[in-house]
Every structure is written in structure tokens, then in C-alpha cells.
C-alpha positions in Angstrom: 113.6 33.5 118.8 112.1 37.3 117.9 110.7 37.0 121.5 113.9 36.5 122.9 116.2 39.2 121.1 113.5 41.6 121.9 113.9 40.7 125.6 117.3 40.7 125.6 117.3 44.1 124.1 115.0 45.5 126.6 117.6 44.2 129.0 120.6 45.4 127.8 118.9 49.1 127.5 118.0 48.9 131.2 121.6 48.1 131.9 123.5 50.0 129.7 121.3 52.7 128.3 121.4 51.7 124.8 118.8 50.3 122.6 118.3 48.3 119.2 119.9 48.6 116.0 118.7 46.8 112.8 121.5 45.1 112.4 122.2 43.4 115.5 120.7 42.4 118.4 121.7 44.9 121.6 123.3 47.8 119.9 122.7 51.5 120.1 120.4 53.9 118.0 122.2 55.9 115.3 122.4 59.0 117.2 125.6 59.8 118.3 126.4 58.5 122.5 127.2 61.7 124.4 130.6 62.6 124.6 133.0 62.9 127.3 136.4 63.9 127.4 138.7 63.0 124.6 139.9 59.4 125.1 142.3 59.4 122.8 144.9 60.0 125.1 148.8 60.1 124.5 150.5 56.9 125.6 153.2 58.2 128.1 154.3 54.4 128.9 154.5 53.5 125.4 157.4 53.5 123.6 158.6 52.3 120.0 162.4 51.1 119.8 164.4 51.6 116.8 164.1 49.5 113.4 166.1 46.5 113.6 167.0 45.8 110.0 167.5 41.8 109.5 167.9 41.6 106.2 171.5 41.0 105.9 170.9 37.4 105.7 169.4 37.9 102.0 171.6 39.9 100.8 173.7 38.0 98.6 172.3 34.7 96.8 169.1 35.3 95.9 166.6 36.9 93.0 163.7 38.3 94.4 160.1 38.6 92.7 157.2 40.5 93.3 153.7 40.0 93.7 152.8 40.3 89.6 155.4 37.7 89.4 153.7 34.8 91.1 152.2 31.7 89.9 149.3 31.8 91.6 148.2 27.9 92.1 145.0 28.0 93.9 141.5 28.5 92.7 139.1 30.4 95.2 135.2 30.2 94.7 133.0 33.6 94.2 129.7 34.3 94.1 127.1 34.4 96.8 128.5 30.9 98.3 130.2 32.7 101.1 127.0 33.6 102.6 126.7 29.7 102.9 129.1 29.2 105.9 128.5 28.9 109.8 127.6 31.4 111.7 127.2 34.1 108.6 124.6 36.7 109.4 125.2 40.1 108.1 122.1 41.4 106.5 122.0 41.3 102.9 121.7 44.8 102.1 125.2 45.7 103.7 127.3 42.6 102.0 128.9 43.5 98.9 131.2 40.7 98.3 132.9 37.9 99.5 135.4 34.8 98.4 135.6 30.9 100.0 138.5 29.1 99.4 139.3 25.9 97.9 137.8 23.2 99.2 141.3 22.0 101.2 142.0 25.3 102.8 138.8 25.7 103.9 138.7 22.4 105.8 142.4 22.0 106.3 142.6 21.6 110.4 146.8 22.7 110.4 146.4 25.9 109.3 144.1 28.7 110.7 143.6 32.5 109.0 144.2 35.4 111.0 144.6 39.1 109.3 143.6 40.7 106.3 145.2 43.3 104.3 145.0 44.5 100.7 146.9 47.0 98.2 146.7 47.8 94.6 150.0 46.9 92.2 150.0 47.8 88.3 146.1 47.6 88.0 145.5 44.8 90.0 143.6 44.3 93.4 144.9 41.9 95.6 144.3 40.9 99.6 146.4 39.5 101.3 146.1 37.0 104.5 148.0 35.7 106.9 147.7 32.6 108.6 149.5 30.6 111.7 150.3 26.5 111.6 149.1 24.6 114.3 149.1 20.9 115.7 151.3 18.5 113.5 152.2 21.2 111.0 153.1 24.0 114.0 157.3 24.1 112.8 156.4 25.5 109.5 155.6 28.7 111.2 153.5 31.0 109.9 152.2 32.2 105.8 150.5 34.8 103.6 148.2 34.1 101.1 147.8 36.6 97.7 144.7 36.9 95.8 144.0 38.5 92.7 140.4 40.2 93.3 139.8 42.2 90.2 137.2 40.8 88.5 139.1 41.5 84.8 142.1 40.3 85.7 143.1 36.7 83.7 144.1 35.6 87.0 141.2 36.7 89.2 140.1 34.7 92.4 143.3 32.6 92.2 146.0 32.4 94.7 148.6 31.9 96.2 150.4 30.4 99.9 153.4 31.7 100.6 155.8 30.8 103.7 157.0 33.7 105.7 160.8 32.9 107.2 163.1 34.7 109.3 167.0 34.8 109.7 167.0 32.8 113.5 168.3 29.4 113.1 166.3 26.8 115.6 168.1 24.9 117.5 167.8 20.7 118.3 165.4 20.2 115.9 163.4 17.3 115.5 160.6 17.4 113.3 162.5 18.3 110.0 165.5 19.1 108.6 166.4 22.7 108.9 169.5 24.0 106.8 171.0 27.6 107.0 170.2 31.0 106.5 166.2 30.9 106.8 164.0 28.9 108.8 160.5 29.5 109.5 158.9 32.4 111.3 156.7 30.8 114.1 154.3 33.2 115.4 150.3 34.1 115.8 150.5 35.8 112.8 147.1 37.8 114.2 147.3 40.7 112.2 148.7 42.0 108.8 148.7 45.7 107.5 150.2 47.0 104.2 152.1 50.4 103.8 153.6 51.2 100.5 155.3 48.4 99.7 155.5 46.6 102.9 153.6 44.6 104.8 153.8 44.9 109.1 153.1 41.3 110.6 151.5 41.7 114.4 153.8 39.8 116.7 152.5 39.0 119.7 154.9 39.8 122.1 157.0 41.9 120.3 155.2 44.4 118.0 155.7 44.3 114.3 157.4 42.3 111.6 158.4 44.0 108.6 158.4 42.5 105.0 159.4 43.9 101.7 156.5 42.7 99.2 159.1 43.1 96.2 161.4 40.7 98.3 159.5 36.9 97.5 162.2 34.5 96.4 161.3 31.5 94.4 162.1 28.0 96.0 161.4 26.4 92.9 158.7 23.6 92.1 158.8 22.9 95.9 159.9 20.3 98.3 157.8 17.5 97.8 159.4 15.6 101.0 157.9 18.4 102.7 160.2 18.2 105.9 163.2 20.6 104.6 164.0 24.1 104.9 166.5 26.8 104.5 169.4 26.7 102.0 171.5 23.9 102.1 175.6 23.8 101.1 175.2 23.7 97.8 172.9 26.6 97.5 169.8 24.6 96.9 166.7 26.1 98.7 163.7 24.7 100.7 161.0 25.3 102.4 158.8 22.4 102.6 156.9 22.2 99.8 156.5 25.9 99.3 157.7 27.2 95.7 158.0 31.0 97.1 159.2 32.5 100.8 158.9 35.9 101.8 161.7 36.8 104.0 161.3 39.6 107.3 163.5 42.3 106.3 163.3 44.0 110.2 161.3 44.5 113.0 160.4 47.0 115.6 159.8 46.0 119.6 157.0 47.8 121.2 156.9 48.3 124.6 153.8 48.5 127.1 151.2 48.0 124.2 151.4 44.2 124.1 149.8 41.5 123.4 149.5 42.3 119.9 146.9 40.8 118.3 145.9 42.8 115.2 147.1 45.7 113.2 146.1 48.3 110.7 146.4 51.4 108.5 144.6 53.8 109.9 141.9 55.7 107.3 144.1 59.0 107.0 147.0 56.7 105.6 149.7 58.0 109.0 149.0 55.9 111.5 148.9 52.1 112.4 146.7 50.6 114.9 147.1 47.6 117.4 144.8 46.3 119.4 145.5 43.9 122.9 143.3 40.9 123.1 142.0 39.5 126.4 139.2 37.0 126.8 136.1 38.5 128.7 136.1 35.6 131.2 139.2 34.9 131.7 141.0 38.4 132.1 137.5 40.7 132.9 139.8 42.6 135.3 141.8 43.7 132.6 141.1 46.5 130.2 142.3 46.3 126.9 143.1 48.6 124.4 143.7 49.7 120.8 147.0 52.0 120.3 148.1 54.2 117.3 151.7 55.0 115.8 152.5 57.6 114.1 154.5 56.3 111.1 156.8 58.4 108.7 157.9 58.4 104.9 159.7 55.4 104.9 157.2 53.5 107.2 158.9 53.7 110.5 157.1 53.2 113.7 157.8 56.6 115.9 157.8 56.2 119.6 156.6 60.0 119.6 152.8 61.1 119.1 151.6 57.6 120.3 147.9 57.4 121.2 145.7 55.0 123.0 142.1 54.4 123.4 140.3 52.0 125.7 137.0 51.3 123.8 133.8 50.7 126.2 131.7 47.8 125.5 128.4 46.9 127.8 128.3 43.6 126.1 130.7 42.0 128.9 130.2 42.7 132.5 132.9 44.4 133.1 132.2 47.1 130.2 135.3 46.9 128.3 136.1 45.8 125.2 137.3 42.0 125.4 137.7 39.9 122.4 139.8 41.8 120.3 140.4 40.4 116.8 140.6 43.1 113.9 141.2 47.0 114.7 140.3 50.2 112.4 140.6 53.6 113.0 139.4 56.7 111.3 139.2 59.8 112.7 138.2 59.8 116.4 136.3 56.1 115.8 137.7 52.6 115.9 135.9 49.8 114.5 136.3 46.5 116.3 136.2 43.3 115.4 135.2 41.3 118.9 134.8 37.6 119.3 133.6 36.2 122.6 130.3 37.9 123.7 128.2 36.3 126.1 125.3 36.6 123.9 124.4 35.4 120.8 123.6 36.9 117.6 122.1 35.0 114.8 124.6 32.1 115.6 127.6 34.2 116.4 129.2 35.6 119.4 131.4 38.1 117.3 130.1 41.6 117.1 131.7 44.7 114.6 131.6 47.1 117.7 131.8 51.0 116.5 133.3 53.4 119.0 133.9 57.3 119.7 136.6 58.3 121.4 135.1 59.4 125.0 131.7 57.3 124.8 129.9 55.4 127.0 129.3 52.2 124.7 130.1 51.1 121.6 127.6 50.7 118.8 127.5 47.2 117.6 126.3 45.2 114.2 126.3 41.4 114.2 129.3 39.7 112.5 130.0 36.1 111.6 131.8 33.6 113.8 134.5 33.4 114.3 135.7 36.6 112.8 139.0 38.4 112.8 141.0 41.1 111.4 139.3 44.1 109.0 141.2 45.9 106.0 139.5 49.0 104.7 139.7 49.3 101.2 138.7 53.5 100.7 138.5 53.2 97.2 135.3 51.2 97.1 134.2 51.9 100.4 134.3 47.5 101.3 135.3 46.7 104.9 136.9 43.6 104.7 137.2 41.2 107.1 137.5 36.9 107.3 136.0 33.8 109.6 139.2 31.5 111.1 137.6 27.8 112.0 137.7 25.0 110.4 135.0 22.1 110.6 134.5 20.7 113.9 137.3 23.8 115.4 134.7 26.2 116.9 132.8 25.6 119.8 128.9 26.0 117.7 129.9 24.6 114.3 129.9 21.5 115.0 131.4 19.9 111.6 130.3 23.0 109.3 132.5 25.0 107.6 133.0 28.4 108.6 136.1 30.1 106.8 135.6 32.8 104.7 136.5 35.9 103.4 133.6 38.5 103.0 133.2 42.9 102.2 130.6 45.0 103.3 129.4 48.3 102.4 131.3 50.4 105.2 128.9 53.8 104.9 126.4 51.1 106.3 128.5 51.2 109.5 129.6 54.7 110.1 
């Protein structure tokens, strides 16, 4: 197996100019690459619209809660067992921590995470994640998850699922019974980003959701039926068997920076990040890339100022960067989180991929399968990050688990 990565090193330095890197396989030296010209380039064709504010629909009727308010439900599992899941291979001296969940979300096949964000209320650390349904369980949309991660909290490592709805009514439907005023917010869910207070939901198609984190409603005990939502004529609320929704409060369309499959807060605390994902095979004509927004006081995406990168990666032929699943940006580098490599690195495809604004290549570090967004959290210096598959869901793991949430030390990766 040593044989073989050293080969396949030698290779991809006689192809790409770049050599080996402790922590993965074909990754460059710790030198700096040579720079070129500055790649961070203004985005002429890009364009932000103005907020669309939707929350009218809440307005009247409701109490709202926030995040120190919720029951949390859900027990998740700390330790060292993280390390314990498919495709895990980031060397020990750069983990610092990592969560599983409970033994049903980790398995359950309905409902797959996606982004990862985190903020600190009152004391507390939480993260929060967001996750899409799929298969039988597809109309319910899409969720967040909060976890309390401070280890002297009375609540710490528990959590809770909350359903994320949206003011759009569905029409002829069949699956459930959906009353008025909310219904559920059916999309990818790929990304999720928190700015002082609120939290920005990657859309694939049409840029980013807004929420208002001190804007959760309580259902009540939940639906146990589990086939109602929305609030009915006598003012009783559903949402399957959800006790709390988090309603969108507004949106923003982006145009020419689609598909959106990730976003973050950039390092500085003024920008947030997208990133485009195409598949390496099946779009290697196309070059994706990872755009910034400037954002203002209030939060606002401004369609002035916007800057794009188009991150080089010798891993696929084609030397762009496919795969995108997680963005960060500090300064003039972007950390990506890539899925989809045609090699393999101590059972994963995925590769943390560092890059400079004008380089030739990325420098890359292995990274579990199956891995998506990252979350920076400055104040300890963890890069966070999360695995998505279920058993028997990813095309290695055959009927292991993979899913978890995991930190490393970030200096270990600048």
C-alpha cells in the first residue's frame, strides 16, 4: 500500500509539479506555489438582487424562542468514537475533536447532513447543521440541528432537529396534509453560515435563505401522526412530528454564481463565500468556482465589491477544482472541502484542498468520506467540518457508518 502512494506521488509530481505532504497522499511541499497574477478577480457578471423580506406570514400569531430556549431531545456521543467511522483518516496529531450522533441519526437512510455552522449565545457553544430529506421522507423538506458543545454546559452534546419552513403553499398534495401559512422548505440545504444572529441557508438555484435564530416557534409536543403541517383553522400548529420550526424570514437571488452548494463567513467576519459544485466526470469541461459577497451591518448581501476565484486542482484531469462541498476563505486562501477525486486516500476520495489566489495547484491534506461543509471557529482555532452517508449510501462503505461531525487544529493546515 506504502509502495503504491509513493508511486502515485512520484506521478503526480511529474504531472503537476508538486510533491508529498505528510498528511496526504499527492499534495504539495509547505513552501508557498509561485504566484501569478491575483485571481481574485471582481465578478462583473455577478450580481446580488435586493432582500426579499418574507416574513409577513409570521407576523401575527405566534411566540417565538431562541436557541437557549430549546429542549434539546437528542443525546450525541463524544469521545474518540468518531475516529471509528468509514473512511476517517486524518492523522492524529491534527484532530482535536469530534461528535457521532445518536445511533438513529446516524443510520437513518431519509435524512442526509449537509453544512455546518456555529456561534456562541450567552456562554454557550453551539453548531449548527443542516440537513435535506430524501426518498419517502423528501416532502418534509429540509432541517437544522443545534448542539450544545461546551463541555460545562448541563446540556452539553445534546440536541436538537428542527424543521425549517417557508411561507409558499404547495399545491395538489398527496403525501400529507398540508394546512396554511407554513409548509416545508424543500431544498439541498448544502450549506449553512451564521452572521450575527442569522443564519444564510445555500439554495441551490437561487442563492441564500435567511433565518432569524431568535425566530424558532414551538409546535408543541409534536405531531405524532407525522403527516401534518402548517397551521390549521383553529390555530393549531404542525409540522409532522417536530415540536419547533424555524421559519425563512427573506431571501436574496444571486445571479451568475449558481449552483450553490455551500456557504460561509469568511475569516475577516465581511464577507460570505459560495462555492459551485460540478462533478469531475461528469462536467470536466466546466470550471467551477468559489465567489465572495461583501455583506453590510445588517447582513445584507451587496451586489457591489463581489469577487471570484477559480481554485486550480491537478487532482482531476482537467486541473480545476471539481467536487465542491464546504468553502473557507481567509485572506487571499480558500480552503476546500472536495469529494470526488480519482484517487484514493486512506479510504477516501475527499481531499481538504488549500489554495492561493493566483497558484498553480492547490495543496491538499486527506479528509474523510464523504465530507462536506467547513465552519471555522477562530476562537479556538478548530476547523470544523462533517461526513453525510449513511450505511450502505456511499459507493466504499459498504454497510458501515460514516456520519460524523469532527474539528481539527486549523494552524496544522495554513
Amino acid at each position: 500500500m506504502i509502495q503504491k502512494q509513493i508511486l502515485g506521488c512520484l506521478l503526480m509530481l511529474t504531472l503537476a509539479s508538486i510533491g508529498c505532504q505528510n498528511n496526504e497522499i499527492a499534495a504539495s511541499p509547505e513552501e508557498e506555489l509561485p504566484l501569478k497574477m491575483n485571481a481574485g478577480r471582481a465578478a462583473t457578471d455577478t450580481s446580488v438582487d435586493a432582500y426579499v423580506d418574507t416574513s409577513n406570514y409570521i407576523s401575527s400569531g405566534f411566540n417565538f424562542l431562541n436557541p437557549a430556549q430549546i429542549n434539546k431531545n437528542r443525546q450525541a456521543i463524544g469521545g474518540n468514537t468518531y475516529t471509528e467511522v468509514y473512511g476517517f483518516n486524518i492523522p492524529e496529531e491534527n484532530r482535536v475533536r469530534g461528535i457521532r450522533w445518536n445511533t438513529d441519526d446516524e443510520t437513518t437512510s431519509i435524512w442526509r447532513p449537509q453544512g455546518i455552522a456555529g456561534f456562541t449565545k450567552d456562554g454557550v457553544r453551539y453548531l449548527l447543521v443542516s440537513w435535506y430529506a430524501k426518498d419517502d421522507a423528501e416532502y418534509k423538506g429540509s432541517r437544522i440541528t443545534l448542539i450544545d458543545i461546551s463541555p460545562s454546559s448541563s446540556t452539553y452534546l445534546t440536541y436538537r432537529h428542527i424543521l425549517l419552513v417557508q411561507p409558499d403553499i404547495p399545491a395538489n398534495i398527496t403525501n400529507y396534509t398540508q394546512y396554511g401559512s407554513y409548509a416545508p422548505l424543500k431544498v439541498h440545504a448544502g450549506g449553512i453560515a451564521y452572521f450575527k444572529g442569522k443564519i444564510y441557508l445555500s439554495s441551490t438555484n437561487l442563492g441564500v435563505r435567511i433565518f432569524d435564530l431568535d425566530k424558532i416557534i414551538e409546535v408543541g409536543t409534536g405531531d405524532t401522526t407525522n403527516d401534518k403541517c402548517g397551521k390549521d383553522a383553529n390555530g393549531n400548529l404542525f409540522a409532522f412530528n417536530y415540536r419547533y420550526i424555524l421559519p425563512q424570514t427573506g431571501y436574496q437571488k444571486i445571479n451568475n454564481a449558481g449552483p450553490f452548494s455551500t456557504i460561509q463567513v469568511n475569516d475577516e467576519g465581511n464577507q460570505l463565500w459560495t462555492g459551485q459544485y460540478y462533478a469531475g466526470s461528469a462536467d470536466a469541461s466546466i470550471v467551477p468556482k468559489v465567489f465572495g459577497f461583501p455583506v453590510d451591518a445588517n447582513g445584507m448581501l451587496q451586489s457591489s465589491g463581489i469577487v471570484s476565484v477559480a481554485p486550480k486542482n491537478s487532482l482531476f484531469a482537467d486541473n480545476h477544482a471539481h467536487g465542491i462541498q464546504g468553502v473557507f476563505r481567509k485572506g487571499n486562501r480558500t480552503w476546500l472541502s472536495c469529494t470526488g477525486s480519482p484517487s484514493n486516500s486512506y479510504g477516501s476520495n475527499a481531499r481538504l484542498a488549500r489554495y492561493t489566489d493566483g497558484a498553480d495547484d492547490t495543496v491538499r491534506y486527506r479528509w474523510p468520506y464523504g465530507a462536506e461543509s467547513l465552519y471555522y471557529e477562530s476562537q479556538y482555532g478548530y476547523l470544523w467540518s462533517l461526513t453525510e452517508y449513511e450505511p450502505n449510501a456511499g459507493a466504499q462503505n459498504g454497510s458501515q457508518v460514516n456520519r460524523c461531525i469532527f474539528a481539527v487544529d486549523f494552524s496544522k493546515y495554513e
